[in-house]
C-alpha angles and dihedrals in degrees: 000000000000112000111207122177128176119268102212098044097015096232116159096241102209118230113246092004102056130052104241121193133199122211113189109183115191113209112199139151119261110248102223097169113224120242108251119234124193092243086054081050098049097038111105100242098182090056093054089052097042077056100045089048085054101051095040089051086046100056089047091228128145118252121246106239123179121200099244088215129024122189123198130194130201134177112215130193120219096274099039085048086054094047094049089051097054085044121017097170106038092240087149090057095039085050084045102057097035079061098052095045093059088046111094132181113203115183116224111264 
């Protein structure tokens, strides 16, 4: 038997009895293409990047690699689903807590 619980609330959403509801989000870089010049036309690319491959071999340093795509997966139970919906990207709570931080309480000494 497939145990599912919600990944906001953590509720067991049970299978047949309860709505279950699944949320997949895809992060990727925008692809704004660059205008072309002729100077990026005549540059010898294979040479910049036989270069960059030497020196970073050189400094021993790991290279920074960032996935191109990322995909998520949530399991969401009928309330949280509800809740997503309304805010999908928590800008209430982001709202919420920006609020709190700028406010202070100084006692009176």
């Amino acid at each position: 038997m497939i145990h599912v619980t919600c990944d906001l609330c953590g509720k067991e959403i049970q299978p047949g009895e309860d709505q279950h509801y699944v949320v997949r989000i895809e992060v990727y870089a925008s692809g704004d293409p660059a205008e072309l010049t002729d100077e990026d036309l005549d540059e010898d690319h294979m040479e910049t990047l036989k270069q960059e491959l030497e020196d970073l071999e050189a400094s021993g340093a790991e290279p920074d690699v960032v996935p191109r795509c990322e995909s998520f997966r949530y399991d969401l139970c009928a309330a949280c689903r509800q809740r997503f919906a309304k805010d999908p990207l928590a800008r209430h709570e982001i709202k919420t807590a920006k609020k709190e931080a700028s406010t202070f309480d100084f006692s009176e000494n």
